[in-house]
C-alpha positions as CSV (number, residue, x, y, z in Angstrom):
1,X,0.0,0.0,0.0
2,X,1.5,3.5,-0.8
3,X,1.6,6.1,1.8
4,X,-0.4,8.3,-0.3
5,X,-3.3,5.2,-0.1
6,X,-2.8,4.6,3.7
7,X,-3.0,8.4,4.4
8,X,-6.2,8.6,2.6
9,X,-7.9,5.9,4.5
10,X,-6.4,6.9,7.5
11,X,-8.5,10.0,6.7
12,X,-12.0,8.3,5.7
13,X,-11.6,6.7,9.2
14,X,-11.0,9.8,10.7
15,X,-14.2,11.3,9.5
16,X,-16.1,8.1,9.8
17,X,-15.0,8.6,13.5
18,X,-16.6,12.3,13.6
19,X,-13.3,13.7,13.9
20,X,-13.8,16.5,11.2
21,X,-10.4,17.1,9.0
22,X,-9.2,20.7,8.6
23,X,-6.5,21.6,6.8
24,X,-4.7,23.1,9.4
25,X,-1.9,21.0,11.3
26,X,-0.8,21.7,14.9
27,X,2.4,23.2,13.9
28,X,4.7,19.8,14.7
29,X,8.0,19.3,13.1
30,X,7.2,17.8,10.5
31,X,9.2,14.2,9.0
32,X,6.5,12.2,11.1
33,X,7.1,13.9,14.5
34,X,10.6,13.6,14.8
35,X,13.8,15.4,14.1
36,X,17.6,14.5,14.3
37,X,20.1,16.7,14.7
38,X,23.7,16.1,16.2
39,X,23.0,12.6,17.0
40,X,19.8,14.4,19.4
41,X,16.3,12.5,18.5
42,X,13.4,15.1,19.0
43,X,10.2,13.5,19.2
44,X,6.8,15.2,18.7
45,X,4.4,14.5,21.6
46,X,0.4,15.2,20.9
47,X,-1.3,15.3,23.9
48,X,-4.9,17.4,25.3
49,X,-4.4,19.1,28.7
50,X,-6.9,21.6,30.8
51,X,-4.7,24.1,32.5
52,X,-1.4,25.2,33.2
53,X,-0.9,22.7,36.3
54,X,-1.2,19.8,33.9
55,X,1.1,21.4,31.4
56,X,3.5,21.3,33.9
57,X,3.1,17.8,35.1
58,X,3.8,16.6,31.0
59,X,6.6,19.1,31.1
60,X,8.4,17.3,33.9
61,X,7.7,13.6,32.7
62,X,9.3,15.0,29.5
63,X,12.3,16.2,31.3
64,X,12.3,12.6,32.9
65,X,12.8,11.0,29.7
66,X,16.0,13.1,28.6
67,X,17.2,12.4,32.0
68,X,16.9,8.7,31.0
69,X,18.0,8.9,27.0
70,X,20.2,12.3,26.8
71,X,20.0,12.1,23.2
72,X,16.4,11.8,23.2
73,X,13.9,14.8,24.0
74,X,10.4,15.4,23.7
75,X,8.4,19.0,22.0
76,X,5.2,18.4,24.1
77,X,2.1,20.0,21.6
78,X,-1.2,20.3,23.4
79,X,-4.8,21.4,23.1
80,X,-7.5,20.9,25.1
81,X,-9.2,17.7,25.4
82,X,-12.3,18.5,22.2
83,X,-9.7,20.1,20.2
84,X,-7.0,17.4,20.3
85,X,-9.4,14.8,18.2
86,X,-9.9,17.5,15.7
87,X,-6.4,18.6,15.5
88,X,-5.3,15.0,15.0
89,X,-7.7,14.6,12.4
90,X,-6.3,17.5,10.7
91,X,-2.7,15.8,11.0
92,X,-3.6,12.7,10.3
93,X,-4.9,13.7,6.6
94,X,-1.3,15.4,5.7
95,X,0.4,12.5,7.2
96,X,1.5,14.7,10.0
97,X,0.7,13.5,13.7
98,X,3.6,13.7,16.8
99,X,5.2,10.4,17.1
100,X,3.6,9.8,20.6
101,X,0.0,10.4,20.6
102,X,-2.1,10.4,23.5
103,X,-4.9,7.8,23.4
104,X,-8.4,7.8,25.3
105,X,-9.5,4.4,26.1
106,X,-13.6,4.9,24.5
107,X,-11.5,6.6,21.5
108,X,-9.3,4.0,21.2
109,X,-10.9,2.0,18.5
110,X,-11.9,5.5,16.6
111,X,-8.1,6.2,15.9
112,X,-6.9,3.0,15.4
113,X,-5.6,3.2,11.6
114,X,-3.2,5.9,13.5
115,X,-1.7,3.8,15.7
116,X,0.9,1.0,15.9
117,X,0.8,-2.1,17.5
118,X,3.1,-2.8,20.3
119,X,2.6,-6.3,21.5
120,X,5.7,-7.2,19.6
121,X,7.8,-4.7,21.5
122,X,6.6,-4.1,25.1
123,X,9.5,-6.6,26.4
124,X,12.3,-4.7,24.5
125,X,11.0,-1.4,26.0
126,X,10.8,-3.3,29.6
127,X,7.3,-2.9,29.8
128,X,5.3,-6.2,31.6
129,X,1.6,-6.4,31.2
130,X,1.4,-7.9,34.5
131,X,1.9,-4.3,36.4
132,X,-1.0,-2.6,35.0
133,X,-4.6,-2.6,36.0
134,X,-6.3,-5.3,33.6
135,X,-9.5,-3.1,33.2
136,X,-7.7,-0.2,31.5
137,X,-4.7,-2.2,29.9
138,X,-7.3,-4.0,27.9
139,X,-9.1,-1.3,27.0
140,X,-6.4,0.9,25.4
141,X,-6.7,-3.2,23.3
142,X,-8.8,-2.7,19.4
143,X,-9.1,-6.0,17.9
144,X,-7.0,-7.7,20.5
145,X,-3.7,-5.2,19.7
146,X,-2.5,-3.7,22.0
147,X,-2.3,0.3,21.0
148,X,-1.4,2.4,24.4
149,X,0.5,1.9,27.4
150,X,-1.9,3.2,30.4
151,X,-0.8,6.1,32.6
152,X,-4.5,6.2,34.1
153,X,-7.9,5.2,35.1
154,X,-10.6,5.6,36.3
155,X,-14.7,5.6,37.0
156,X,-15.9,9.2,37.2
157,X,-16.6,10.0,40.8
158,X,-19.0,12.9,42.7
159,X,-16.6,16.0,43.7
160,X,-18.8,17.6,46.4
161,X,-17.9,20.7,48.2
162,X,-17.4,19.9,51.9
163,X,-17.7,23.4,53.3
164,X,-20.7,24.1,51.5
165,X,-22.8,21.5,53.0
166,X,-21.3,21.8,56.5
167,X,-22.0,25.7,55.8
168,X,-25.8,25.0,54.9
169,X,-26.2,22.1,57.9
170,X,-26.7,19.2,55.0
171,X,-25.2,16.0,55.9
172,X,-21.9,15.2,54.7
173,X,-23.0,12.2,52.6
174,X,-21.3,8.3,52.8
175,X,-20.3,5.9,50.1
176,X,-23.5,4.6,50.8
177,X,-25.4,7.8,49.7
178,X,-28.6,7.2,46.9
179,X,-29.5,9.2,44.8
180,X,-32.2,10.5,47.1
181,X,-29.8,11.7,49.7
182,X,-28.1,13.4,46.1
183,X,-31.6,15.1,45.5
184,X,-32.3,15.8,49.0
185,X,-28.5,17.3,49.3
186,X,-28.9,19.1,45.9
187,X,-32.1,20.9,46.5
188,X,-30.8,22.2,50.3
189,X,-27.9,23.4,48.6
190,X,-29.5,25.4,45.7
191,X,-29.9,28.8,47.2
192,X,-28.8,32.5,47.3
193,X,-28.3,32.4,43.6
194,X,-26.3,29.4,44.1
195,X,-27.1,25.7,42.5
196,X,-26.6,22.2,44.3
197,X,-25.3,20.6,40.7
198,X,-23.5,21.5,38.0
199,X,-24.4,19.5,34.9
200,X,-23.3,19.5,31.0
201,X,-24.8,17.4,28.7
202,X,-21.3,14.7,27.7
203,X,-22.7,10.9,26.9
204,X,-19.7,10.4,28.8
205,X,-21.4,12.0,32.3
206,X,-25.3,10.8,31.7
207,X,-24.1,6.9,31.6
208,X,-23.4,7.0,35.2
209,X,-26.5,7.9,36.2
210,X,-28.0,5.4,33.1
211,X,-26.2,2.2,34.4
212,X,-27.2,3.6,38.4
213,X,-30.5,4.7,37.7
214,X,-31.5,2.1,34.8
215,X,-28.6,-0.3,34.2
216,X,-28.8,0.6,31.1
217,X,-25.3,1.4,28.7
218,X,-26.1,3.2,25.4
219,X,-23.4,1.0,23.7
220,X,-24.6,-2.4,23.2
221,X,-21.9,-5.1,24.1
222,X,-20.9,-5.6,20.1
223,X,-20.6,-2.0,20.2
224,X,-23.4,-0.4,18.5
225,X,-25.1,2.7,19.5
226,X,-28.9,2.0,20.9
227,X,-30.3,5.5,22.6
228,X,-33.5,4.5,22.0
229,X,-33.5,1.8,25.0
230,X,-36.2,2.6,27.4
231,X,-33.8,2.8,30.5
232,X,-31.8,5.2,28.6
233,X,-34.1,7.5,27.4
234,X,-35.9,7.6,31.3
235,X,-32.5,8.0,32.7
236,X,-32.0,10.8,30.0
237,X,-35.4,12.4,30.9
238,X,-34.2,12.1,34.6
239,X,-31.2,14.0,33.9
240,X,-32.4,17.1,31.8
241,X,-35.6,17.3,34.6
242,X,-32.3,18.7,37.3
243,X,-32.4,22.0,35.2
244,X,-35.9,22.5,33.9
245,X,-38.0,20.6,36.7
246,X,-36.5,20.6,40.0
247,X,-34.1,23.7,39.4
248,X,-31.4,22.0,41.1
249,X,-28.9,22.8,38.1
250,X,-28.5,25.9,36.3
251,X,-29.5,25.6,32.6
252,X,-26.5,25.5,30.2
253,X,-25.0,26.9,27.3
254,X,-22.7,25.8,24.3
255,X,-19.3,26.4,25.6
256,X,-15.9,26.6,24.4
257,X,-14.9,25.4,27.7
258,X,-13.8,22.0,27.9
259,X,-15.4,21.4,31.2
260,X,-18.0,23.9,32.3
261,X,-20.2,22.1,34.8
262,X,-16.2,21.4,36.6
263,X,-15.3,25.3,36.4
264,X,-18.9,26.3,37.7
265,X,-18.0,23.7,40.5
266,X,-14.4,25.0,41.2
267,X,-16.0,28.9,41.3
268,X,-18.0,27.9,44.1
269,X,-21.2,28.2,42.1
270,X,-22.4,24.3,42.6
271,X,-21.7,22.2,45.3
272,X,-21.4,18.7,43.8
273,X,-20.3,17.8,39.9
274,X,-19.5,14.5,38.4
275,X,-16.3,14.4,36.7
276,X,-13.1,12.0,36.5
277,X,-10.1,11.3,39.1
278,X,-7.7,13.0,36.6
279,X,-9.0,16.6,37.3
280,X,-8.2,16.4,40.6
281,X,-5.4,18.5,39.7
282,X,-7.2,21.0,38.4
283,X,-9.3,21.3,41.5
284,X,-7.1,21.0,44.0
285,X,-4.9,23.9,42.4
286,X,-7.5,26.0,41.6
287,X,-10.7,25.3,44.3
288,X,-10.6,27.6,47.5
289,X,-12.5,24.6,49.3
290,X,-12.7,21.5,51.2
291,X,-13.1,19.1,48.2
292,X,-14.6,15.8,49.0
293,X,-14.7,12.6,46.5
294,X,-17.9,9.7,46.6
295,X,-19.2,7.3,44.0
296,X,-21.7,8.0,42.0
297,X,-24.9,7.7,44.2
298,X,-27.2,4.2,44.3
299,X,-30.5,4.3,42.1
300,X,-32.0,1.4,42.0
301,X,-28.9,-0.5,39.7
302,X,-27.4,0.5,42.3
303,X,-23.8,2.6,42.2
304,X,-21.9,2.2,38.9
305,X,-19.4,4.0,36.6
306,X,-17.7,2.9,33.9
307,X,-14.0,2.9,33.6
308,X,-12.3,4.9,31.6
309,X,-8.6,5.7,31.4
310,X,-5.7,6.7,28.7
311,X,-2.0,6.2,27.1
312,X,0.0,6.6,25.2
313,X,0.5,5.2,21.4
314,X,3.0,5.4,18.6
315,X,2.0,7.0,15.2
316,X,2.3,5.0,11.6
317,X,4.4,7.5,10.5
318,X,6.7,7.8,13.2
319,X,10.4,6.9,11.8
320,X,11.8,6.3,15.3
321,X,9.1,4.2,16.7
322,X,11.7,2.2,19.2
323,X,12.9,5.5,20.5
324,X,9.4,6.4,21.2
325,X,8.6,3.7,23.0
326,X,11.6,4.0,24.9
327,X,10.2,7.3,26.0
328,X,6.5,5.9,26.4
329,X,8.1,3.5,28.6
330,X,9.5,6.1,31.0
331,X,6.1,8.5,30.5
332,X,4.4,5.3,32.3
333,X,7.0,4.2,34.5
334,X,7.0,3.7,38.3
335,X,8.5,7.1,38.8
336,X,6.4,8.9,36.4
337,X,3.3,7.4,37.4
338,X,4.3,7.8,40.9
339,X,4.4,11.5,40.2
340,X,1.8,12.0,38.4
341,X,-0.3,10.2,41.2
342,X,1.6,12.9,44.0
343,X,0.0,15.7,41.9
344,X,-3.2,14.6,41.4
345,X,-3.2,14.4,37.7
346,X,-3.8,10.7,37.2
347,X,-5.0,7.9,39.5
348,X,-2.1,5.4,38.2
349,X,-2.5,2.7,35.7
350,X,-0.1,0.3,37.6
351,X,-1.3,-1.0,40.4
352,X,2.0,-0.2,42.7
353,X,1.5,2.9,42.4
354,X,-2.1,3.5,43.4
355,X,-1.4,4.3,46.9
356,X,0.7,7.6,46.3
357,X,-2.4,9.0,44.8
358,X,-3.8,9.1,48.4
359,X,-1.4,12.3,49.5
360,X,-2.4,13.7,53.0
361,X,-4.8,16.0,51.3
362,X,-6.6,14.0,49.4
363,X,-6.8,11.1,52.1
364,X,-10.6,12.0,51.9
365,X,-10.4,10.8,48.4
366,X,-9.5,7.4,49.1
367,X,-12.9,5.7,50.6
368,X,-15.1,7.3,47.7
369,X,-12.5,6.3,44.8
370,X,-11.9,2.8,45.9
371,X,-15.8,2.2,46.3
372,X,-16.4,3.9,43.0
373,X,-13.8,1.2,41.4
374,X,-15.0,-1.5,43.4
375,X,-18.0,-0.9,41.5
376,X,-17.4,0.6,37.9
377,X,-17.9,-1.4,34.9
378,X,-16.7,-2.1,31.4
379,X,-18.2,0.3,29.0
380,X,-17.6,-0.5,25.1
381,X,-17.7,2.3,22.5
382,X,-18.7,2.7,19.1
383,X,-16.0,3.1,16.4
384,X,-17.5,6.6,15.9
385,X,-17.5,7.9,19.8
386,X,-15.8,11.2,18.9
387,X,-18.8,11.6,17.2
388,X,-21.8,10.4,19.2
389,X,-20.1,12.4,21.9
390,X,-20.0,15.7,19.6
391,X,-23.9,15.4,18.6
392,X,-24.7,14.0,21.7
393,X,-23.1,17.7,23.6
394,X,-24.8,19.7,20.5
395,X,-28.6,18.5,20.8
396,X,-28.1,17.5,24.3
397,X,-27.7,21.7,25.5
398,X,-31.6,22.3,23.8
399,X,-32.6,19.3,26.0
400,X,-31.5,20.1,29.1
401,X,-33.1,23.9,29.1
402,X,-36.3,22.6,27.8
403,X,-35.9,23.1,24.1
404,X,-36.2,20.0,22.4
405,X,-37.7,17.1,23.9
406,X,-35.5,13.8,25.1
407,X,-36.4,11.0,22.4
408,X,-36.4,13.8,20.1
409,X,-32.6,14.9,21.0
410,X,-31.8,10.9,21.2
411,X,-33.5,10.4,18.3
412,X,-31.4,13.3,15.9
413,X,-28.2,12.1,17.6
414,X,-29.1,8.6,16.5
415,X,-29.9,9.1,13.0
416,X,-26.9,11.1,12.4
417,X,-24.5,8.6,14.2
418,X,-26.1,5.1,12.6
C-alpha cells in the first residue's frame, strides 16, 4: 500500500470517526514527528491538557525521559481535550501527527488506523503487562492489539464541596449515599443564587446515572449505539428534569470550555459535579475549598461508573518508533506514574503505584475512589464515539433547558451517528 493510499484511508476513518479534517496542522516538526540533529532524536508528543498545572506535570515527565535517554527529548504540543481529536484529524490527513500520541480508552478504536501495535515490542521497552490494571490495559486493546500503554484510570466520581454542605447544615453524605440523599442534598444546597449541581450534557457524564439509575449502557456489548433503550431514554429524561423541573442545576450553554459544569463547580457556584479522578489537579490547584470525592450515588442499579482511562500510542508515520517507545516506557513508568499520582493528575495505571495518589490532602479521596472502582464497569464504544459524543453535547444543551424534547434529541443524535 502507498503512503499516499494509507493516508487517505487513515483520513475516511477519521471522518467516519466524527473527527472532522481541517487543513490546518498543529504546527509539529514535520518528518512524522521527529527530528535528528547532532545525533539528538526530537520527538513530537500530541497530547490534550486543561490548565497550566497539567502542562506542567507533562513538562516534567518530558524532562524525565531526557534524563533517561540524553540524546532523546520530547516537543510536548497540546490542546484541550475536544480540540485534540480534531487537531489529529487534521494531521492525520497530511500525514503529519507527533510520534507519541495520546490515546483515550472509549477513542481507542476510533483512531486505530493511527496507531501501531506494540505487542511485539513491550518486552524490549521493559514494559510487563502484568503491572497494570487489567480493566484499563485491555481497554487501550482494538481488535485484541495492544495500542497504548496506560498512565490512568478511572470511573468518574462525585466531587462535592465539603464546606458548603457543613455551611448549609446538609449532611456530609457516605459511600452509601442514593441518589435520594443526592436530591435531597442538591435541593438544600440550591440557594442564594447558588445551584446544588453542575451539569453538562457529555454521553460520557449521563451513563453514570444510566447504568445507576437504569442499568442501562447506550453501547450495546458488540458496540453499536442504541439510545432508544427505554432505560436510557428515562434516565436521560431524569437527567435534563435537574435543570428545567427541579431547578437543582442551572441551565446551560454551548461552551468553548472543555469542562464547564467542573469550572462552575471549582467557582463555588455548585456544590457537587461528576467528573473523573484526573481533574483532581485542576481542582485542587485551583478550588478555595474542602473538596470531598464519593461514588456516583445508588438508584435502583445500584452505584456504577464505567471505567475509563488513557496512554500513550505510537503513530504510523513515526520513523523512530523504538525511540518512542523508549520514551513511552518512561512517560508510564513507576517514577512517572508515581508523580503523576503525587500531583493529582492521574489515579495510576499500575497497580504499585495506586497508593501515592492518596497524599495527605486527598486522604478523603481514598474511601469514595476505591468504592467507586469496586463498583465501575466495562463500558464498550462505538468506532464513531468522537462523534456520538459531539452530537450528543450539540442536541443535548436544547434538552437540558427545555428546548427539544429527550427521544427527540436521542432520536437526531441517533440518525446522524447510525
Amino acid at each position: 500500500m502507498t503512503a499516499h493510499t494509507f493516508w487517505k484511508r487513515v483520513a475516511a476513518a477519521a471522518a467516519a470517526a466524527g473527527l472532522a479534517v481541517a487543513l490546518a496542522a498543529c504546527g509539529s516538526n514535520g518528518g512524522g514527528g521527529s527530528t535528528t540533529t547532532n545525533g539528538r532524536t526530537t520527538l513530537v508528543w500530541n497530547m490534550w491538557s486543561g490548565s497550566t498545572a497539567e502542562v506542567d506535570s507533562w513538562n516534567h515527565l518530558s524532562q524525565m525521559v531526557t534524563a533517561k535517554y540524553p540524546d532523546t527529548s520530547l516537543e510536548f504540543q497540546t490542546s484541550s481535550f475536544n480540540d485534540y481529536w480534531t487537531k489529529l484529524a487534521a494531521q492525520a490527513s497530511s500525514g503529519d501527527t507527533g510520534c507519541i500520541l495520546g490515546v483515550q480508552s472509549l477513542r481507542a478504536r476510533s483512531i486505530a488506523p493511527l496507531l501501531v501495535p506494540l505487542d511485539d515490542m513491550l518486552a524490549g521497552a521493559g514494559v510487563n503487562p502484568a503491572d497494570f490494571d487489567q480493566s484499563i490495559w485491555k481497554g487501550l486493546q482494538v481488535d485484541g492489539k495492544q495500542l497504548a500503554i496506560p498512565y490512568d484510570f478511572g470511573p468518574l466520581v462525585m466531587f462535592y464541596n465539603v464546606d458548603r454542605f457543613r455551611e448549609a447544615g446538609v449532611p456530609v453524605p457516605s459511600v452509601n449515599w442514593t441518589v435520594q440523599d443526592f436530591l435531597s442534598a442538591a435541593q438544600s444546597l440550591t440557594t442564594g443564587g447558588k445551584y446544588g449541581f453542575a451539569l453538562y450534557p457529555t454521553i460520557d457524564s449521563v451513563i453514570p446515572w444510566s447504568l445507576s439509575l437504569k442499568g442501562t449502557d447506550p453501547v450495546t456489548p458488540d458496540g453499536k449505539l442504541d439510545l432508544s433503550q427505554q432505560g436510557f431514554v428515562e434516565a436521560v429524561q431524569w437527567y435534563t428534569d435537574l435543570v428545567n423541573k427541579l431547578h437543582v442545576a442551572p441551565q446551560v450553554a454551548a461552551s468553548s470550555d472543555p469542562t464547564p459544569a467542573l469550572s462552575s463547580f471549582i467557582a463555588g457556584d455548585a456544590a457537587m459535579v461528576v467528573d473523573g479522578p484526573w481533574q483532581l489537579v485542576n481542582v485542587k490547584k485551583q478550588a478555595k475549598f474542602e473538596v470531598g470525592v464519593l461514588p456516583i450515588p445508588a438508584g435502583a442499579s445500584g452505584s456504577h461508573s464505567q471505567v475509563a482511562g488513557s496512554g500513550f500510542g505510537i503513530s504510523q508515520t513515526c520513523p523512530d518508533p523504538e525511540k518512542a517507545l523508549q520514551a513511552i516506557a518512561v512517560l508510564t513508568g513507576p517514577e512517572a506514574l508515581q508523580y503523576l499520582a503525587e500531583q493529582g493528575r492521574a489515579y495510576p495505571a499500575r497497580t504499585a503505584q495506586q497508593d501515592a495518589w492518596f497524599s495527605p490532602e486527598l486522604a478523603n479521596a481514598k474511601e469514595g475512589l476505591k468504592a467507586a472502582i469496586d463498583n465501575s464497569v466495562s463500558s464498550p464504544a462505538t468506532e464513531n464515539y468522537t462523534q456520538v459524543s459531539q452530537l450528543f453535547t450539540q442536541y443535548g444543551v436544547q434538552a437540558v433547558n427545555g428546548q427539544q424534547s429527550v427521544p427527540d434529541f436521542l432520536s437526531s443524535v441517533q440518525q446522524q451517528t447510525g
